[in-house]
C-alpha positions in Angstrom: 2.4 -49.4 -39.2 4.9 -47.1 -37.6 3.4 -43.8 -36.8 5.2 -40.8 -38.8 7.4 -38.2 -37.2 5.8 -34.6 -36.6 8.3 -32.6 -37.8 9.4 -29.1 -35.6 7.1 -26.8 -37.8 4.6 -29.0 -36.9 4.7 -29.1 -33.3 5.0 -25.2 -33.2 2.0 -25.1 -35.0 0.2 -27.9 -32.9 1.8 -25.3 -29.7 0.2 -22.1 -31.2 -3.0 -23.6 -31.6 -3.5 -24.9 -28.2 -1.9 -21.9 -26.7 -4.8 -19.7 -29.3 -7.3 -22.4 -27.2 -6.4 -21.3 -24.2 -6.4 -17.5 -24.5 -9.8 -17.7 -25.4 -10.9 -20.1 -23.3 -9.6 -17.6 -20.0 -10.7 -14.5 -22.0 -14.5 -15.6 -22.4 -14.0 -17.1 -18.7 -12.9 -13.4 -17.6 -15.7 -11.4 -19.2 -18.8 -14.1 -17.4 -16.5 -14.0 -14.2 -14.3 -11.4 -12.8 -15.0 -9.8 -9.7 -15.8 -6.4 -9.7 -13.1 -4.3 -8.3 -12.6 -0.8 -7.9 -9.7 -0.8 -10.0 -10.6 -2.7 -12.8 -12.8 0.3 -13.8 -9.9 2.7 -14.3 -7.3 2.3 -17.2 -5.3 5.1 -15.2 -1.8 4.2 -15.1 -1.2 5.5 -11.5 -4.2 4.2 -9.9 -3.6 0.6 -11.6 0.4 0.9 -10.4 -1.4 1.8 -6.2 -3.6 -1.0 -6.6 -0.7 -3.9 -7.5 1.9 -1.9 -4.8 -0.8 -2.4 -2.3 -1.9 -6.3 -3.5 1.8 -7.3 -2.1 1.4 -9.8 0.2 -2.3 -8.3 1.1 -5.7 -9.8 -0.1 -8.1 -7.8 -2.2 -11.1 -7.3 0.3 -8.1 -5.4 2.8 -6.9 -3.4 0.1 -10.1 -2.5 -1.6 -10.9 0.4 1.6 -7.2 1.2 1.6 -7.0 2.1 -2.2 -10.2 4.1 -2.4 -9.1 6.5 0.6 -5.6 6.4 -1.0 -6.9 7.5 -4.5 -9.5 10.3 -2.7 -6.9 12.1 -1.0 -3.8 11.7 -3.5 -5.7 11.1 -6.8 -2.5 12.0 -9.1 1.6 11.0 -9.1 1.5 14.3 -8.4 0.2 15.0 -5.5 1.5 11.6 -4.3 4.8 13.2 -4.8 4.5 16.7 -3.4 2.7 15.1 0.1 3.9 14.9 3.4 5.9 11.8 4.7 4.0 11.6 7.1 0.6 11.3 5.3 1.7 9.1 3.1 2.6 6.4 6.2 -0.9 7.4 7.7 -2.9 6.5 4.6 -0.9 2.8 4.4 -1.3 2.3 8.4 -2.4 -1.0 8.5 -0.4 -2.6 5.3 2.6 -3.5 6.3 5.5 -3.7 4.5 5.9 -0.1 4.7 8.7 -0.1 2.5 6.6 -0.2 0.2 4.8 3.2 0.8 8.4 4.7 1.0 9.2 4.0 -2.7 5.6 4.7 -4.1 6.7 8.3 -3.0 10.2 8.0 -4.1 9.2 6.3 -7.7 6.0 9.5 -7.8 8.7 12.0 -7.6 10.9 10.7 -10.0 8.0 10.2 -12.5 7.7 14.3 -11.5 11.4 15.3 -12.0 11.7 12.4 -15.1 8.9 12.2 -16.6 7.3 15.6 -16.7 4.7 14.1 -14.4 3.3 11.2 -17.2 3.4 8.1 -16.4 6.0 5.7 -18.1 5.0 3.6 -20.7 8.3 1.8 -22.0 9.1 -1.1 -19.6 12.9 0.0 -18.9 11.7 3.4 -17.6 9.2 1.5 -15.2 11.9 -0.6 -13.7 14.4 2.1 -13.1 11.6 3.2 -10.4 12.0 2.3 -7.3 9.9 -0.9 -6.1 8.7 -2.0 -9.6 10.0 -4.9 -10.7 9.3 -7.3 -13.6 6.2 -8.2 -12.3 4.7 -4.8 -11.7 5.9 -3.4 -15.0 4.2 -6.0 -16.7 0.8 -5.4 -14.6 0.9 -1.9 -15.1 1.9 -2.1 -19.1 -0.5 -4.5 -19.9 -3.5 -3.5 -17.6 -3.5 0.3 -18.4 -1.9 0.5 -22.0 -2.9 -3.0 -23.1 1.0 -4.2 -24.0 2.2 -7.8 -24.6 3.7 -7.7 -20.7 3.8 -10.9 -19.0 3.0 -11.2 -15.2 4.1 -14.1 -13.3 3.1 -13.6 -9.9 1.7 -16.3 -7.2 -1.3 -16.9 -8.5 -0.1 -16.9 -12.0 2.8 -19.5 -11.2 0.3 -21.9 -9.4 -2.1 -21.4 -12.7 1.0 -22.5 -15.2 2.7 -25.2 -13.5 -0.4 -26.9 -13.1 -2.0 -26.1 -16.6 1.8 -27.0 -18.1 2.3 -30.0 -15.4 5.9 -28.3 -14.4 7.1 -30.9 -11.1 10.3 -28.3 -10.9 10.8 -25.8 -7.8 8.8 -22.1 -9.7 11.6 -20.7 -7.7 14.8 -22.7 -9.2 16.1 -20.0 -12.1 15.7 -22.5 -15.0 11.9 -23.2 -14.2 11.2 -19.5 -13.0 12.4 -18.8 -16.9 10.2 -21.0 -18.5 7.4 -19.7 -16.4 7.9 -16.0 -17.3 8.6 -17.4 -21.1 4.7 -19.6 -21.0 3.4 -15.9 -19.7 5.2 -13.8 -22.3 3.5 -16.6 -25.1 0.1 -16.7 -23.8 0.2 -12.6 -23.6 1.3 -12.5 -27.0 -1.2 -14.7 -28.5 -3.9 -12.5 -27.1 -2.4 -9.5 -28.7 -3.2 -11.2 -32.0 -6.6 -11.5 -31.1 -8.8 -8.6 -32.8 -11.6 -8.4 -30.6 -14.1 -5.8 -30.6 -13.3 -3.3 -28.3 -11.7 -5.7 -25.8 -8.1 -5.0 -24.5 -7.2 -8.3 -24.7 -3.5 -8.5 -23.0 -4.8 -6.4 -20.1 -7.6 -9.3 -20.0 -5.5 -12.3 -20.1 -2.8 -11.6 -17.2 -5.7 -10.8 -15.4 -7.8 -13.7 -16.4 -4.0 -15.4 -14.9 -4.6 -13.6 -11.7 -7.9 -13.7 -11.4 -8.4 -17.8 -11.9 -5.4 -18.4 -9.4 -7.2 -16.3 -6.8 -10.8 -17.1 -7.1 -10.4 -21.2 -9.0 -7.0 -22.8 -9.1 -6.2 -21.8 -5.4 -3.8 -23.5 -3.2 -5.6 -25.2 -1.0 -9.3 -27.1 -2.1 -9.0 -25.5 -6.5 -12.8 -26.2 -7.7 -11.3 -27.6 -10.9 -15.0 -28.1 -12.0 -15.0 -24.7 -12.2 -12.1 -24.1 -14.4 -12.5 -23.1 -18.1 -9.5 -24.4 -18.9 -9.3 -27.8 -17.0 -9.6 -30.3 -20.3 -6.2 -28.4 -21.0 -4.6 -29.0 -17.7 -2.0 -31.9 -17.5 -2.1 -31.9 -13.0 -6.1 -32.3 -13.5 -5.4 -35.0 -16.4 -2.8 -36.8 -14.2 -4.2 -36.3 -10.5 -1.3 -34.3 -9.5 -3.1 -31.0 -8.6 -2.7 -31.2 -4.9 1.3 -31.4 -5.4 1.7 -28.3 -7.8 3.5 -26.2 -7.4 6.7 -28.0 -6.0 7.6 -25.3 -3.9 10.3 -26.0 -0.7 9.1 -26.2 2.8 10.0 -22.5 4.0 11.9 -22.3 7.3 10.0 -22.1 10.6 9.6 -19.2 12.0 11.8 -17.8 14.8 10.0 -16.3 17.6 11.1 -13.1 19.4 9.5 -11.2 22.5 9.5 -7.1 23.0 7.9 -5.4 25.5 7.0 -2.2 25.4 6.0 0.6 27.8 2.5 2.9 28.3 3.9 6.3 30.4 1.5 8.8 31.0 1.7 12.2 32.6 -0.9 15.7 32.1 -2.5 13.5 29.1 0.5 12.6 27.3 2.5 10.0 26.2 6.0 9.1 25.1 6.2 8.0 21.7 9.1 7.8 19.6 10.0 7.4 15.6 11.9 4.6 14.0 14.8 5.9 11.7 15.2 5.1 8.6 17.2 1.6 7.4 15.4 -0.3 10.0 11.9 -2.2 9.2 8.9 -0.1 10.0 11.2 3.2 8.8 9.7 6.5 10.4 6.9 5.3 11.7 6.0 5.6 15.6 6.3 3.1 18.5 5.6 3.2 22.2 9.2 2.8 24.1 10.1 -1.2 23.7 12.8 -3.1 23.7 13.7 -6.9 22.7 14.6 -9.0 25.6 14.9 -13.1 25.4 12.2 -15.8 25.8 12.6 -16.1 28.9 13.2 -12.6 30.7 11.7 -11.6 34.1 12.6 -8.8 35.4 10.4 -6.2 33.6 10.9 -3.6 36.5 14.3 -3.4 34.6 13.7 -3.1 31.6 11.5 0.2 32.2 14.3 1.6 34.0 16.6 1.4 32.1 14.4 2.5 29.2 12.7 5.7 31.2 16.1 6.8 33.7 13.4 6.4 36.4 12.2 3.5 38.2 8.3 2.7 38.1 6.4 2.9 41.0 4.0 0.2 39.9 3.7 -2.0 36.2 0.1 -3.3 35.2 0.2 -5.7 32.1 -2.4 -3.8 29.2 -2.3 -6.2 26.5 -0.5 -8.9 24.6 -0.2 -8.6 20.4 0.6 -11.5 18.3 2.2 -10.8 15.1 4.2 -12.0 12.1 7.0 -9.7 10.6 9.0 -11.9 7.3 10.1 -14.9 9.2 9.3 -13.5 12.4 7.0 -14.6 14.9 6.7 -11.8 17.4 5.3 -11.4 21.2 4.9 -8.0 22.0 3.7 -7.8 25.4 3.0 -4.0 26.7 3.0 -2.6 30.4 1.2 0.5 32.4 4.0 2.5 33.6 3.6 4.6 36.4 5.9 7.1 37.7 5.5 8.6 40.9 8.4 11.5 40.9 7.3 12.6 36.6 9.9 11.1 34.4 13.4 12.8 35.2 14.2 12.5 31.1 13.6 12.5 27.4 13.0 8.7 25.2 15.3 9.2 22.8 14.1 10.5 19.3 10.9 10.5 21.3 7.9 13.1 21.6 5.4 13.4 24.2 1.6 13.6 22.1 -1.7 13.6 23.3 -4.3 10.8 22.5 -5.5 12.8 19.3 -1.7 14.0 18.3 -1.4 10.2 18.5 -4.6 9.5 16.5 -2.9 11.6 13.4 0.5 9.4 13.3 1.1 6.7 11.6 2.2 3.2 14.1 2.7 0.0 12.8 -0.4 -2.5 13.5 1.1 -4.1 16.4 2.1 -0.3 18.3 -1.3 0.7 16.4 -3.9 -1.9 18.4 -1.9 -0.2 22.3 -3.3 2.9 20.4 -6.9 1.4 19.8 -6.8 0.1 23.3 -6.1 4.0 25.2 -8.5 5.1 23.2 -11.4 2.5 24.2 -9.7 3.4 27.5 -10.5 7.3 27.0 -13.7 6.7 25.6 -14.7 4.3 28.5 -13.6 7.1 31.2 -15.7 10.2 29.4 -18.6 7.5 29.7 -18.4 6.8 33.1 -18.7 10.5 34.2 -21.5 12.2 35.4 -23.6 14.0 32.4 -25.5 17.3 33.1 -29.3 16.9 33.6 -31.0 17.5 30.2 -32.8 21.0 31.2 -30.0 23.3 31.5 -30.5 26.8 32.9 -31.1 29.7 30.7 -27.4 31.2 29.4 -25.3 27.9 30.4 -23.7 25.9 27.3 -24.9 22.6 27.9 -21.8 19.8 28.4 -20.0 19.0 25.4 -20.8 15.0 24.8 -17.5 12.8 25.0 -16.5 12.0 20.6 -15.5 8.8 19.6 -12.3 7.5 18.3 -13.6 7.3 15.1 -15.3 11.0 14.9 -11.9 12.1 16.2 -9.7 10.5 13.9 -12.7 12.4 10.9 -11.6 15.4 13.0 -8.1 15.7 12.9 -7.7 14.3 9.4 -9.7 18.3 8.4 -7.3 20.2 10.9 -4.1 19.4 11.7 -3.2 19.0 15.0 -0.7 20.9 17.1 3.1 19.8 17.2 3.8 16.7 19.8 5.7 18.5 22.8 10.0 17.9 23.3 9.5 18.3 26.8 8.9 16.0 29.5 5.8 17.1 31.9 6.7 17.0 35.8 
C-alpha cells in the first residue's frame, strides 16, 4: 500500500511541534543546569552588554574577575562614558583585543549623547553602536528585555548543525542564513511559551550557549549528557565528531620583536601606541620587528636609543598569539654608560609604580611583572633594622609588594611620567 503524501501544512505542523519539543527540552535542561555566573543575576542591560563584549574570544572563568572589577568601578553607561582613556584600557589589561574596550567607550557615549543615557531597546539602534553586531544585539535584547532575538555564536552554531545534521561550511553565506533562521524559530517558539515567571527567550539562547559550552563541546561532547540528543541527527547518524564542517584555518605566521629594558635614576622608557594600529594607546617598552633570523641586537638598540649600549643581558622571552600571529618577543637589559643622549619617540620616562598604573598589553605587561619581582627581590635582599629601635627613630618602612602597590596607586593617582631623559 503506497504510503500517502504529507501535505506542506503538515510538515510545518510536524516542524512546530518538534521545534515546541526542543525548547522545552533546553529550557527545563537550563533551569537544573546552568552555571552560576555573576551576570546571569542582573537583567541590567549595560552589565549584560560588558559581560558578552568581554566573552569575545575569552573563556568565562577569565572574564568572570574582569567583569566584577569592571562593573565596581564603572557600574553605569554613564560613568563608562565620562571616564578616562586611560582607565578604561587599565581595567581590560589582560583581554586582548583591545579594540574592543575602545568602542565600549565610544558606543557608552553615544548611548549618553543618543539615548539620554538609557539603554537601547530596538535592535537597529543597538547596531548603529559601535562593536555590536547581530550577535550582540540579539544577546543583549533577549537576555535583559526577554525579546525574540536570535544568537548565533560558536557555541550556538556547533549546537545547530549538529542537532539539524547541516554537513555545509557555518561560514558559507547560504548555511550561515539558515543558521541565524533555525535560531530566530527556536527563539520564537519560546516566546509563545507562557511560563510562570520565566523569561523564556532570555533562557533559550542561553540554554544555546550554555549547552555548546559546558555539553556539545568541540572536542570529547558528553552526548549522554545532552537533553536533547534523541533529537539530534549527528548523534543519530555518528557524525558528531565531523560537525561543524568548518575549513582548516591558515597556519600561523611567526614574527620576532625585540624589545629593550633602559634604566636610569629609577626610570624607564616607555612609549604609547597610536591609534589605527593593534594594541591602540596602550604602552610598550621600545621594540622593534626584525626577521627570523637577525643577530646583531647591539644594532638594533642603537638605532632605537641614538646611543650604543655598553652591555645587553637577555631578561626574558614571551610567547604569544595575536589573530594569525604567532609572535617571539624576546627582551634585552640595556645599559648605558654615558645616560641616553635622547628621547624614544612618543615615549615617557615612568617609574616602576607610574608603570604599575598604565595599561601594556600582556606580552609588554609580563617585562612589567618581571622588574617588579626584580624590585621586590632587591628591597628583600637589604639589610632590615634590628627590631628594638631607639627611642624617637621611625622604625624602617618594610619594602610593599607589587600587588599592595598596584591597591595603592589605583586610590591616588600617581604623578605625570617625566618628558625628559635623566643623565
Amino acid at each position: 500500500m503506497q504510503r500517502k503524501r504529507k501535505s506542506k501544512g503538515e510538515r510545518r505542523e510536524l516542524s512546530a511541534a518538534k521545534t515546541g519539543a526542543l525548547v522545552r527540552l533546553l529550557l527545563a535542561w537550563f533551569r537544573q543546569s546552568a552555571r552560576s555566573l555573576p551576570w546571569r543575576r542582573t537583567r541590567d542591560p549595560y552589565a549584560i552588554w560588558i559581560s558578552e563584549i568581554m566573552l569575545q574570544q575569552t573563556q568565562v572563568k577569565t572574564v568572570i574577575p574582569y567583569w566584577r572589577r569592571w562593573m565596581r568601578e564603572l557600574p553605569t553607561v554613564q560613568s563608562l562614558a565620562g571616564a578616562r582613556r586611560e582607565k578604561v584600557l587599565k581595567l581590560w589589561e589582560g583581554l586582548g583585543y583591545y579594540t574592543r574596550a575602545n568602542n565600549l567607550q565610544r558606543a557608552a557615549r553615544m548611548i549618553v549623547d543618543r539615548h539620554g543615557g538609557r539603554f537601547p531597546e530596538k535592535y537597529d539602534d543597538l547596531v548603529a553602536l559601535p562593536g555590536i553586531g547581530r550577535y550582540t544585539a540579539g544577546a543583549v535584547l533577549s537576555i535583559a528585555f526577554n525579546q525574540p532575538a536570535p544568537v548565533l555564536d560558536g557555541n550556538v552554531i556547533r549546537v545547530l548543525t549538529r542537532l539539524f545534521g547541516i554537513a555545509e561550511n557555518p561560514r558559507e553565506k547560504k548555511t550561515g542564513a539558515r543558521l541565524w533562521g533555525l535560531a530566530q524559530t527556536l527563539v520564537r517558539q519560546a516566546a509563545t511559551l507562557s511560563l510562570f515567571r520565566e523569561p523564556t527567550c532570555s533562557h533559550l539562547n542561553q540554554a544555546l550557549m550554555e549547552l555548546g559550552a559546558t555539553i556539545c563541546t568541540s572536542r570529547q561532547p558528553k552526548c549522554s549528557l545532552c537533553p536533547v540528543r534523541k533529537h539530534c541527527i549527528a548523534f543519530r547518524e555518528n557524525r558528531v565528531a565531523e560537525l561543524p564542517n568548518l575549513n582548516r584555518q591558515a597556519a600561523l605566521t611567526e614574527r620576532r620583536f625585540v624589545a629593550f629594558v633602559a634604566e636610569s635614576r629609577g626610570r624607564f622608557p616607555v612609549r604609547r601606541r597610536p591609534a589605527g594600529v593593534v594594541n591602540a594607546h596602550r604602552w610598550e617598552f621600545p621594540n622593534v620587528e626584525v626577521s627570523l633570523d637577525h643577530r646583531n641586537i647591539r644594532q638594533l638598540a642603537e638605532r632605537l636609543f641614538g646611543a650604543r649600549p655598553r652591555s645587553l643581558k637577555p631578561l626574558l622571552r614571551v610567547r604569544h598569539s595575536i589573530t594569525r600571529y604567532r609572535i617571539t618577543l624576546e627582551v634585552f637589559r640595556a645599559d648605558f654608560s654615558d645616560g641616553l643622549p635622547r628621547t624614544i619617540q612618543a615615549g615617557r620616562w615612568c617609574s616602576l609604580n607610574q608603570l604599575r598604573s598604565r595599561a601594556f598589553p600582556s606580552a609588554h605587561g609580563k617585562i612589567l611583572k618581571n622588574l617588579a619581582a626584580e624590585a621586590e627581590r632587591t628591597s628583600s635582599d637589604k639589610p632590615r633594622p634590628p627590631t628594638g629601635q631607639p627611642h624617637g627613630l621611625r622604625p624602617a618602612r618594610l619594602p610593599v609588594s607589587p600587588v599592595d602597590s598596584a591597591i595603592a596607586i589605583g586610590k591616588e593617582r600617581p604623578r605625570r611620567c617625566g618628558r625628559i631623559v635623566p643623565r
